[in-house]
PDB file of N, CA, C and O in Angstrom, chain B, residues numbered from 101:
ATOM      1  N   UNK B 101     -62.891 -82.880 -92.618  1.00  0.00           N
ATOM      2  CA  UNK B 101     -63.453 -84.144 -93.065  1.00  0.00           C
ATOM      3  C   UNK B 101     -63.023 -84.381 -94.509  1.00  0.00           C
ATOM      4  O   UNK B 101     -62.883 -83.545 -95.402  1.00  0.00           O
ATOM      5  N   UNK B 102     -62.832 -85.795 -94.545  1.00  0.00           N
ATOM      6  CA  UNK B 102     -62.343 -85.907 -96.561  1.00  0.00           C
ATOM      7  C   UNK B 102     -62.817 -86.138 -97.213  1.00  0.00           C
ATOM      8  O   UNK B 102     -62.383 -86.544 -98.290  1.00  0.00           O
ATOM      9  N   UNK B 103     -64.763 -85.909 -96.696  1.00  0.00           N
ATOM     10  CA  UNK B 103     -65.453 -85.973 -97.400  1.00  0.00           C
ATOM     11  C   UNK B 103     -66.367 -84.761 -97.943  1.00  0.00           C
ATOM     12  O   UNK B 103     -67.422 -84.432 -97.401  1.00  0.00           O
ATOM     13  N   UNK B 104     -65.794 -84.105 -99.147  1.00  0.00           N
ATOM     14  CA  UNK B 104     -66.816 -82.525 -99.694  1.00  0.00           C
ATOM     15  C   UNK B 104     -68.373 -82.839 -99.906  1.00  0.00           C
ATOM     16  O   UNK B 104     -68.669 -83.875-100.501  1.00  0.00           O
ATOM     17  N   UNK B 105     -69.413 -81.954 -99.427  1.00  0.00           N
ATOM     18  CA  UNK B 105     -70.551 -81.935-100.013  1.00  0.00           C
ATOM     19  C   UNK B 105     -70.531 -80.924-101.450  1.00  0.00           C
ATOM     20  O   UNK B 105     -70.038 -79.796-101.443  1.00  0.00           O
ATOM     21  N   UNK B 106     -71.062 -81.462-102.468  1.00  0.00           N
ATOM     22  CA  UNK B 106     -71.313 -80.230-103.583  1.00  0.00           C
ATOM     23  C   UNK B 106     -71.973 -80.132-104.146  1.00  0.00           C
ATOM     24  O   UNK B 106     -71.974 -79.892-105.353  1.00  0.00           O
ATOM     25  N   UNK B 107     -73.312 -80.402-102.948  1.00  0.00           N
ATOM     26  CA  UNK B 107     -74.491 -80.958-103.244  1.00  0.00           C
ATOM     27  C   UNK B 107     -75.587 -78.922-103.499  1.00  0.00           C
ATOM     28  O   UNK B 107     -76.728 -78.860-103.956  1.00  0.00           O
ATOM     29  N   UNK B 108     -75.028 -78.073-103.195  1.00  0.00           N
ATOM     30  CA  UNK B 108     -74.964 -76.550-103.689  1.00  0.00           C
ATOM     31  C   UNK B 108     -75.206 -75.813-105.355  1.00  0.00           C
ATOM     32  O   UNK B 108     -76.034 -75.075-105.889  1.00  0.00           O
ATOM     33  N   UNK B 109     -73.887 -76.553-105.760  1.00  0.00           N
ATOM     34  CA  UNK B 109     -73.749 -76.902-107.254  1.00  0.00           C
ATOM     35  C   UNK B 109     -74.392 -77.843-107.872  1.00  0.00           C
ATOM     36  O   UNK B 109     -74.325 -77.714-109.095  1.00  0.00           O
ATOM     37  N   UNK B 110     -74.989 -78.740-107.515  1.00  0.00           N
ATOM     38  CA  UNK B 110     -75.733 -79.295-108.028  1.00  0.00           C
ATOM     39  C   UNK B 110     -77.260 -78.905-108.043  1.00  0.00           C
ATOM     40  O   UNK B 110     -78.054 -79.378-108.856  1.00  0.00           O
ATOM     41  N   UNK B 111     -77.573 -78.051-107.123  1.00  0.00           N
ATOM     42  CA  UNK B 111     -79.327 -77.452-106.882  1.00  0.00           C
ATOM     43  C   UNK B 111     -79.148 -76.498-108.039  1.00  0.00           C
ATOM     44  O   UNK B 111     -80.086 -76.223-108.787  1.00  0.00           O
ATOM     45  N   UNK B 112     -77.748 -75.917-108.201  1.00  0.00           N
ATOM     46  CA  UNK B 112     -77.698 -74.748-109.322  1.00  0.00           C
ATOM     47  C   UNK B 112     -77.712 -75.018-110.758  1.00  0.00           C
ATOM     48  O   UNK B 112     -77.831 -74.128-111.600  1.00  0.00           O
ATOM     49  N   UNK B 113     -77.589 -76.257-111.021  1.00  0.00           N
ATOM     50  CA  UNK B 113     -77.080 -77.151-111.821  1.00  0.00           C
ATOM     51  C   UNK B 113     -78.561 -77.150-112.233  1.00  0.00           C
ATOM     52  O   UNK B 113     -78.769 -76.621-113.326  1.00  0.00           O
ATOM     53  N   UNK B 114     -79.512 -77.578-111.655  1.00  0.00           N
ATOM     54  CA  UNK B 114     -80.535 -78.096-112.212  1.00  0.00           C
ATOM     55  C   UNK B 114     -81.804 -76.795-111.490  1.00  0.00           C
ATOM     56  O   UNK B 114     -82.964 -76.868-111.082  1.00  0.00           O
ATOM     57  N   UNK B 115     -80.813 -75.725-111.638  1.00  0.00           N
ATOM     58  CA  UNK B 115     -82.189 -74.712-111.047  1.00  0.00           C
ATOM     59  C   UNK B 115     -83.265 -75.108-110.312  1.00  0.00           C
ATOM     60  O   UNK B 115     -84.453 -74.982-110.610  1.00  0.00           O
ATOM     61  N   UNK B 116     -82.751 -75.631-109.261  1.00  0.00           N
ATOM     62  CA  UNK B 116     -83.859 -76.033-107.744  1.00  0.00           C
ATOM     63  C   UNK B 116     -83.488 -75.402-106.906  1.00  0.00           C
ATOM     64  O   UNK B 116     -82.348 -74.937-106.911  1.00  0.00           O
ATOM     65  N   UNK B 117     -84.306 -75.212-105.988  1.00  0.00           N
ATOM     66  CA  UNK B 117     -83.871 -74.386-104.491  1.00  0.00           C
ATOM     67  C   UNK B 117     -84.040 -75.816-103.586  1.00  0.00           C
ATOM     68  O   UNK B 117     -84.661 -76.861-103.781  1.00  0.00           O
ATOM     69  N   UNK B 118     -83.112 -75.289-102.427  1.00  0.00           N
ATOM     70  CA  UNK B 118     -82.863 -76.617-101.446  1.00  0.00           C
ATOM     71  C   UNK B 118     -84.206 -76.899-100.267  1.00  0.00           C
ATOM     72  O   UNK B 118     -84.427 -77.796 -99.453  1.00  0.00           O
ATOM     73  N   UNK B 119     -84.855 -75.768-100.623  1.00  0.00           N
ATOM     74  CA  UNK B 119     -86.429 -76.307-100.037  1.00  0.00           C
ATOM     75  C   UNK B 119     -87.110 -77.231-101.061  1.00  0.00           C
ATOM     76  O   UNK B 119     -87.432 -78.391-100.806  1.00  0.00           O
ATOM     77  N   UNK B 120     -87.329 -76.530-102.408  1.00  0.00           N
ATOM     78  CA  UNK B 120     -87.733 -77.453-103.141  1.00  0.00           C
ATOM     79  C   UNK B 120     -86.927 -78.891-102.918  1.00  0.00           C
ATOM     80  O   UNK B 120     -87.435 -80.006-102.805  1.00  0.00           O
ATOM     81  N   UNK B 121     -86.274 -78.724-102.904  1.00  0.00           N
ATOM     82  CA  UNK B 121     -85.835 -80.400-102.655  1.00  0.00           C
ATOM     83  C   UNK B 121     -85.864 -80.941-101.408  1.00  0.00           C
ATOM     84  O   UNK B 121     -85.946 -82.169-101.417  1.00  0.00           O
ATOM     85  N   UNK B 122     -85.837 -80.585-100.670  1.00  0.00           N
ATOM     86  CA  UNK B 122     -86.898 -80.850 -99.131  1.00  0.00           C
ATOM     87  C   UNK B 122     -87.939 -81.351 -99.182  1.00  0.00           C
ATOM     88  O   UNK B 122     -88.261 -82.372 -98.574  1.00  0.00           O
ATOM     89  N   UNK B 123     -88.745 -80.596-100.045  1.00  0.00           N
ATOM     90  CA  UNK B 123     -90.238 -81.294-100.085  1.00  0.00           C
ATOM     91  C   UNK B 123     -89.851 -82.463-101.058  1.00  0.00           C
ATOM     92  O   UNK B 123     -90.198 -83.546-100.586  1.00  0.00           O
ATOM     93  N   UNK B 124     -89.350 -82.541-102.046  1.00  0.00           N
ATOM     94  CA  UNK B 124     -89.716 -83.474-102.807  1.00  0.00           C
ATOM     95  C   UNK B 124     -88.730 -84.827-102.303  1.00  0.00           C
ATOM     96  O   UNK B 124     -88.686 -85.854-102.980  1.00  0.00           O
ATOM     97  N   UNK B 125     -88.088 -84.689-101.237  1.00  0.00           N
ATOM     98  CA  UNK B 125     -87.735 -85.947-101.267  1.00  0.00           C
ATOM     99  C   UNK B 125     -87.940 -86.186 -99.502  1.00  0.00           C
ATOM    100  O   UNK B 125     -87.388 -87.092 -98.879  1.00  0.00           O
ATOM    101  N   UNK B 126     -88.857 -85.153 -98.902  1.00  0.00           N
ATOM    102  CA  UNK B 126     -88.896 -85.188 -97.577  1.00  0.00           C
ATOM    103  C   UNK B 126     -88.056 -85.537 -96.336  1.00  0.00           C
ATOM    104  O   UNK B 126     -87.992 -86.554 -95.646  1.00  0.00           O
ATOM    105  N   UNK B 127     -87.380 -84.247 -96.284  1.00  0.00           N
ATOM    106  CA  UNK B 127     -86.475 -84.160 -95.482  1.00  0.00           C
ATOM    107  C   UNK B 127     -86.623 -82.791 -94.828  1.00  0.00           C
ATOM    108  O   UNK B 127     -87.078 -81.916 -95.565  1.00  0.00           O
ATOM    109  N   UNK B 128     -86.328 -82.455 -93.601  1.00  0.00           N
ATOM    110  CA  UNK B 128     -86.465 -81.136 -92.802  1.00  0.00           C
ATOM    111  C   UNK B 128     -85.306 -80.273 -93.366  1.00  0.00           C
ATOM    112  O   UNK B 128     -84.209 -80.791 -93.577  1.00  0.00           O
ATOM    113  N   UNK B 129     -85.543 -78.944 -93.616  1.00  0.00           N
ATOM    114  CA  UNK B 129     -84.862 -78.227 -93.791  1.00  0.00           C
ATOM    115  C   UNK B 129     -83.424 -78.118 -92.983  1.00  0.00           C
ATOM    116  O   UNK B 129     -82.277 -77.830 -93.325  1.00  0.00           O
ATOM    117  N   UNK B 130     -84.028 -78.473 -91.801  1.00  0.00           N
ATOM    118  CA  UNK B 130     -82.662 -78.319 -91.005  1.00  0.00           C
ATOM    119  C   UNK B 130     -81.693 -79.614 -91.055  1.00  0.00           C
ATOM    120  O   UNK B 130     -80.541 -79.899 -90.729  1.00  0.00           O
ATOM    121  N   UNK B 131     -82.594 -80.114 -91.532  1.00  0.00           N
ATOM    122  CA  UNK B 131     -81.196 -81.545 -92.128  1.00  0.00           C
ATOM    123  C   UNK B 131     -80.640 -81.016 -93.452  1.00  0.00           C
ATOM    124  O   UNK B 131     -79.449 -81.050 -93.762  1.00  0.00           O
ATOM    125  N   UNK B 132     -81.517 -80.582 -94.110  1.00  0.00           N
ATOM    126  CA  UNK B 132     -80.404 -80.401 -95.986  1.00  0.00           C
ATOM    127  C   UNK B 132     -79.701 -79.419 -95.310  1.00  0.00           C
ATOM    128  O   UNK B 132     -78.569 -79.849 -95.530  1.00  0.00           O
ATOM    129  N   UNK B 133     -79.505 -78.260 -94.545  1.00  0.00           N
ATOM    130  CA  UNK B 133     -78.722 -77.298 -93.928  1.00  0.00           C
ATOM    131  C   UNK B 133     -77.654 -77.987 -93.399  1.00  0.00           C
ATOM    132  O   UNK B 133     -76.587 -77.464 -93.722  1.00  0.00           O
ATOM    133  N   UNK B 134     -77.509 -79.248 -92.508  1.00  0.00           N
ATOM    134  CA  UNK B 134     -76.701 -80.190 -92.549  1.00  0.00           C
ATOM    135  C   UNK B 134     -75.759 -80.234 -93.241  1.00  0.00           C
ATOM    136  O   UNK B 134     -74.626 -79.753 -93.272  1.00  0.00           O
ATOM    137  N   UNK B 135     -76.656 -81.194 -94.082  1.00  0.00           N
ATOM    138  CA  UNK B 135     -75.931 -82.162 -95.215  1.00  0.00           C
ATOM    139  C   UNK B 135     -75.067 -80.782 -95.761  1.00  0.00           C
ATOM    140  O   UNK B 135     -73.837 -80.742 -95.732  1.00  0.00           O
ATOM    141  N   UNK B 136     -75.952 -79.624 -96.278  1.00  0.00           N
ATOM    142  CA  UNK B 136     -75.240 -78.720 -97.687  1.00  0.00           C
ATOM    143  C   UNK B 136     -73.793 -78.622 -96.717  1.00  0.00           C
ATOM    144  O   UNK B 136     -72.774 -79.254 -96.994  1.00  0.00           O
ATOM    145  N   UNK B 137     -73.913 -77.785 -95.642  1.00  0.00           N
ATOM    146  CA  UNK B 137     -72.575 -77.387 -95.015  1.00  0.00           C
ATOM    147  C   UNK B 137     -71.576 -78.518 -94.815  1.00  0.00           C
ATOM    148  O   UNK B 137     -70.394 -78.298 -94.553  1.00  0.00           O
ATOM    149  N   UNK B 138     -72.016 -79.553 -94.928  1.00  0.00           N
ATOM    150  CA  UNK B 138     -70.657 -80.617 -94.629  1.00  0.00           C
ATOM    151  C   UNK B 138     -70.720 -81.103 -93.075  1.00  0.00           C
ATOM    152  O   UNK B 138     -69.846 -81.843 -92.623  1.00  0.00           O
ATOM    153  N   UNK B 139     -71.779 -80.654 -92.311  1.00  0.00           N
ATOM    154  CA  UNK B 139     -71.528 -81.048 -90.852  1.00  0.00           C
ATOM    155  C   UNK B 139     -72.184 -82.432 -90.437  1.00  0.00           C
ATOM    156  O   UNK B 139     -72.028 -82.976 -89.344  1.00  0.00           O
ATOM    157  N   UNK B 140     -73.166 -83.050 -91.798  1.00  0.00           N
ATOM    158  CA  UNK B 140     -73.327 -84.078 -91.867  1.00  0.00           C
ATOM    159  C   UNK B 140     -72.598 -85.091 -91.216  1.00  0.00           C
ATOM    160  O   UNK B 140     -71.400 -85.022 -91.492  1.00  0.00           O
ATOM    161  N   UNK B 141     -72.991 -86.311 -90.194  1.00  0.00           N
ATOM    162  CA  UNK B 141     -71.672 -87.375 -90.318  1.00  0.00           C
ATOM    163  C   UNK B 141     -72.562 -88.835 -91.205  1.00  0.00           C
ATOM    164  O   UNK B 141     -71.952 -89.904 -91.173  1.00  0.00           O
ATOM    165  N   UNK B 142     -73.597 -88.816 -91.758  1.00  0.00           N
ATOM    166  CA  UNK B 142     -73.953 -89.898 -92.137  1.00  0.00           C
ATOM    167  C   UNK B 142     -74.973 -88.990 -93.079  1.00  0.00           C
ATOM    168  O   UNK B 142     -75.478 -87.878 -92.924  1.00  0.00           O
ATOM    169  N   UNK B 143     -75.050 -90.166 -94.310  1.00  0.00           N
ATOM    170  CA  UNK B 143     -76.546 -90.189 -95.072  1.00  0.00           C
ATOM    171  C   UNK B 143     -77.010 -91.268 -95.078  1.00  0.00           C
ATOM    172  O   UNK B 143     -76.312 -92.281 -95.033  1.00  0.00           O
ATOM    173  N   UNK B 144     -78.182 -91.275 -95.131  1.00  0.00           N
ATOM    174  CA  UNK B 144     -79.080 -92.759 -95.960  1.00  0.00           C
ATOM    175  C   UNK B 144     -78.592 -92.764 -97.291  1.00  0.00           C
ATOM    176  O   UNK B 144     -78.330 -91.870 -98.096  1.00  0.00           O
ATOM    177  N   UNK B 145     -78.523 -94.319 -97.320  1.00  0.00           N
ATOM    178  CA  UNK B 145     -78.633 -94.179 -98.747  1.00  0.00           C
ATOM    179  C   UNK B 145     -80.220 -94.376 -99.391  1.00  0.00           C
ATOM    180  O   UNK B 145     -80.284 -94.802-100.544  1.00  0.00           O
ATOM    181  N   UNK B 146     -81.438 -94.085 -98.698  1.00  0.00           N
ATOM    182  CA  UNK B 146     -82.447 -93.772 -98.920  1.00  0.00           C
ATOM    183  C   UNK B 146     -82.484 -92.300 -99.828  1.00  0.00           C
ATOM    184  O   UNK B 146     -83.041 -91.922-100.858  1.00  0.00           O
ATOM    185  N   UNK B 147     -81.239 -91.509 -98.471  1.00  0.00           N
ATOM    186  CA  UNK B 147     -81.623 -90.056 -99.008  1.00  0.00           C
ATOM    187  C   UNK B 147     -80.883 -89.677-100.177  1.00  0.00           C
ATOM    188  O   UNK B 147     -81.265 -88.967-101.107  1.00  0.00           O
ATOM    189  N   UNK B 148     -79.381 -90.442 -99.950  1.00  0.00           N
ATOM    190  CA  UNK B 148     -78.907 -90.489-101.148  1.00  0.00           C
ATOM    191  C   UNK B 148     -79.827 -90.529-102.723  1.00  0.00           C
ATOM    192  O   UNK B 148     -80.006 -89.633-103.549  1.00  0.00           O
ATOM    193  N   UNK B 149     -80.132 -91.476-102.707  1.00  0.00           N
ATOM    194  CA  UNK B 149     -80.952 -92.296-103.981  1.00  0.00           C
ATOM    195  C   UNK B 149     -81.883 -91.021-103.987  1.00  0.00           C
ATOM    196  O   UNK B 149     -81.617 -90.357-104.989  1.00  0.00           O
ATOM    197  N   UNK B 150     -82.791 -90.492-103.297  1.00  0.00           N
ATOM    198  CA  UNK B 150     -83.701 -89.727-103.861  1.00  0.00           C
ATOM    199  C   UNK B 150     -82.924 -88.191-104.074  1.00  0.00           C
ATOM    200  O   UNK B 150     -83.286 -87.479-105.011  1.00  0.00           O
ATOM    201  N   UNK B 151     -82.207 -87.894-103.458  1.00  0.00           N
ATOM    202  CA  UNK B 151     -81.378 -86.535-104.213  1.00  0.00           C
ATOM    203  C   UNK B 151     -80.572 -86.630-105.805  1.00  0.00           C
ATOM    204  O   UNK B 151     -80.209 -85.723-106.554  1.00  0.00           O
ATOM    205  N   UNK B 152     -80.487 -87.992-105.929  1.00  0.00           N
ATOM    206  CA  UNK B 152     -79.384 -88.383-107.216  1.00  0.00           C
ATOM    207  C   UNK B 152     -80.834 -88.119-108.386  1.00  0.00           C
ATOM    208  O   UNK B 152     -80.767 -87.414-109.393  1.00  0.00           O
ATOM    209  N   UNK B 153     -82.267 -89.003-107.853  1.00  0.00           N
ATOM    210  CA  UNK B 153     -82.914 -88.961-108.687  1.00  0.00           C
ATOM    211  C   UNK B 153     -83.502 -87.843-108.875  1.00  0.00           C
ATOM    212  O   UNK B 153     -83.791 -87.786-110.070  1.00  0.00           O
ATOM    213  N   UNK B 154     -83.823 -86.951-108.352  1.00  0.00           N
ATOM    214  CA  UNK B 154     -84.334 -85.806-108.728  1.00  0.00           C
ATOM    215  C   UNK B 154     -83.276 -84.575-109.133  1.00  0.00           C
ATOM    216  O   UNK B 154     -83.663 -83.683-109.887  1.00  0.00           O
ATOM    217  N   UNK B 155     -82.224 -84.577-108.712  1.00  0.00           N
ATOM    218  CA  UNK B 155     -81.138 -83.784-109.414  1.00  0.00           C
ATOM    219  C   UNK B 155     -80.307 -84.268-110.627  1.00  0.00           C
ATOM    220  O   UNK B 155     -79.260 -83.781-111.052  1.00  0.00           O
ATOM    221  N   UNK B 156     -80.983 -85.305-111.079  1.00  0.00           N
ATOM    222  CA  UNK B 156     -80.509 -86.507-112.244  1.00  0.00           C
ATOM    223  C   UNK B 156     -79.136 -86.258-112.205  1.00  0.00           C
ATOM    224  O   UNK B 156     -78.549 -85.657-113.105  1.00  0.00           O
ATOM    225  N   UNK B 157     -78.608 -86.687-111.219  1.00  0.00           N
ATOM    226  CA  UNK B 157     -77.201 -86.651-110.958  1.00  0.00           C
ATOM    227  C   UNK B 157     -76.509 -87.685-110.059  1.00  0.00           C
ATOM    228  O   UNK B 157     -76.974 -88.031-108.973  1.00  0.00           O
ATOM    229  N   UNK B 158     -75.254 -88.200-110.634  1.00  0.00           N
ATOM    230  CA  UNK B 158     -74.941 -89.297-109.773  1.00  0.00           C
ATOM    231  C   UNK B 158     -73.923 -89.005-108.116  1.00  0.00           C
ATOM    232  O   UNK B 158     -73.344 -87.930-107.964  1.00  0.00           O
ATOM    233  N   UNK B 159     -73.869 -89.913-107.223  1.00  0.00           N
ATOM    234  CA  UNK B 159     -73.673 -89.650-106.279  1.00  0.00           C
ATOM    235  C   UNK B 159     -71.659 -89.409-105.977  1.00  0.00           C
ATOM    236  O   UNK B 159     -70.958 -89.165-104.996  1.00  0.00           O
ATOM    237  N   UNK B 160     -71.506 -89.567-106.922  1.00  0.00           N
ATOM    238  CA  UNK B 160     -69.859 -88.743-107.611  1.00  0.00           C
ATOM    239  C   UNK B 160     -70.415 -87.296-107.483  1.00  0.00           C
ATOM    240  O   UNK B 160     -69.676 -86.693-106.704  1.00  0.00           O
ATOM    241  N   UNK B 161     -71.131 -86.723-107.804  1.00  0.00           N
ATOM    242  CA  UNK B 161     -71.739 -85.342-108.721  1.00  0.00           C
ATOM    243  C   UNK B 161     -72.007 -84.472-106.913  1.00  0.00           C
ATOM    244  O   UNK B 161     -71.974 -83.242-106.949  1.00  0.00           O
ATOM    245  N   UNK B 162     -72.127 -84.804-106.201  1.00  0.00           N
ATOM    246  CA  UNK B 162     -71.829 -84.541-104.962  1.00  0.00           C
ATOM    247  C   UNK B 162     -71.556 -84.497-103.516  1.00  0.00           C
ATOM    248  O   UNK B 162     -71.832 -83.766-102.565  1.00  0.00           O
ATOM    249  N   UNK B 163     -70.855 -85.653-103.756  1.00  0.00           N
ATOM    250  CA  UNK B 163     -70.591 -86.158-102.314  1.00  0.00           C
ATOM    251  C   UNK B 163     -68.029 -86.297-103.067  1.00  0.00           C
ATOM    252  O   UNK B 163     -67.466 -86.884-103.991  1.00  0.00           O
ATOM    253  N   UNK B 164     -67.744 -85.764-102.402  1.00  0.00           N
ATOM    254  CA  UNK B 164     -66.217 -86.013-103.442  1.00  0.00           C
ATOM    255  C   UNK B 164     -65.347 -85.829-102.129  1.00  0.00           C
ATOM    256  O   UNK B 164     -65.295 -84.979-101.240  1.00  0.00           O
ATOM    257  N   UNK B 165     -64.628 -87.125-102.438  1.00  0.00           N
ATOM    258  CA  UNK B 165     -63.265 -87.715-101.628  1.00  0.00           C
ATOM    259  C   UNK B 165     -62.366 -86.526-101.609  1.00  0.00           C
ATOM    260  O   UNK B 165     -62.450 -86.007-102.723  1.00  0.00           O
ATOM    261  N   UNK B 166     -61.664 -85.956-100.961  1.00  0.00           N
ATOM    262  CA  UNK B 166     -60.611 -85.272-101.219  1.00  0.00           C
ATOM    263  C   UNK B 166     -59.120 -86.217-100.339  1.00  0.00           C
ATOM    264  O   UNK B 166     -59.249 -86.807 -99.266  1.00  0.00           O
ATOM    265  N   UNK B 167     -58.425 -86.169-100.763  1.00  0.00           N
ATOM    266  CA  UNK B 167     -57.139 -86.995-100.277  1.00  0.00           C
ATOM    267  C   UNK B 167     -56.303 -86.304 -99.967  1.00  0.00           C
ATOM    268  O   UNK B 167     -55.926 -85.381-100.690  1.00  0.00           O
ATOM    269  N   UNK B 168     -55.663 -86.635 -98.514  1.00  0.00           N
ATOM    270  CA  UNK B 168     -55.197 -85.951 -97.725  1.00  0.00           C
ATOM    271  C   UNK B 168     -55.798 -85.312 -96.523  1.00  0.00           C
ATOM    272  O   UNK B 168     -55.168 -85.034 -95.503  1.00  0.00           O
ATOM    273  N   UNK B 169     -57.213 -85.076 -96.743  1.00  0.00           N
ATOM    274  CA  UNK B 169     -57.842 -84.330 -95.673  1.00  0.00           C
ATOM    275  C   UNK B 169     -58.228 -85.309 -94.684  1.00  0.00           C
ATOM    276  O   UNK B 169     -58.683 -86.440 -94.857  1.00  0.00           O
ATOM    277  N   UNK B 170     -57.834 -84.362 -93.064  1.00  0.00           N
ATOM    278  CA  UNK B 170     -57.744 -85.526 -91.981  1.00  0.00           C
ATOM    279  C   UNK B 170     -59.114 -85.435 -91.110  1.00  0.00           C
ATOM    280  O   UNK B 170     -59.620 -84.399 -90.678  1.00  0.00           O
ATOM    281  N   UNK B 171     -59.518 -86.552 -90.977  1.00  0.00           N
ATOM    282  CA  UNK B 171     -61.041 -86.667 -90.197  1.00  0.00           C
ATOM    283  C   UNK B 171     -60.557 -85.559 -88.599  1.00  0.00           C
ATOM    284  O   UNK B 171     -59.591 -85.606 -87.837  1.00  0.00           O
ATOM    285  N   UNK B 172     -61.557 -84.826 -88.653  1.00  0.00           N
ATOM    286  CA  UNK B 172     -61.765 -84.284 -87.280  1.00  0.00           C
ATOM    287  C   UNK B 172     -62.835 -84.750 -86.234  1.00  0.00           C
ATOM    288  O   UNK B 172     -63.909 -85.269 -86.536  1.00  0.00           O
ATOM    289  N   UNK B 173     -62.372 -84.479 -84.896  1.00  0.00           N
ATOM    290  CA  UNK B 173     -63.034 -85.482 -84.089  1.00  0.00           C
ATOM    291  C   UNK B 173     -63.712 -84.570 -83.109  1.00  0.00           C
ATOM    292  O   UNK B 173     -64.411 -85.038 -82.211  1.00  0.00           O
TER     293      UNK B 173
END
């Protein structure tokens, strides 16, 4: 996919654990397990917006284009 999660580095970034951020922006664990690994195929931008705001980080900061990489199906 050519789209990276580095949404990992960013929990480290701001010393949170990815449960803590589960609760605080309410989401099931087994979805941020999702999202972190990349097997994601969609976000909200609900969920977006509340991960940017509580990791005071913008949505550049972990979600990143890579070019060249070919969608798998």
């Amino acid at each position: 996919m050519p789209i990276k999660i580095t949404l990992d580095e960013a929990l480290r970034n701001k010393q949170m654990t990815s449960k803590e951020l589960c609760e605080k922006i309410n989401i099931t664990e087994a979805n941020m397990s999702i999202l972190r690994s990349g097997k994601a195929k969609a976000i909200r931008f609900d969920t977006l917006s509340k991960i940017c705001m509580y990791l005071e980080c913008e949505p550049k900061d972990i979600l990143q284009y890579i070019e060249g990489e070919e969608e798998s199906e």
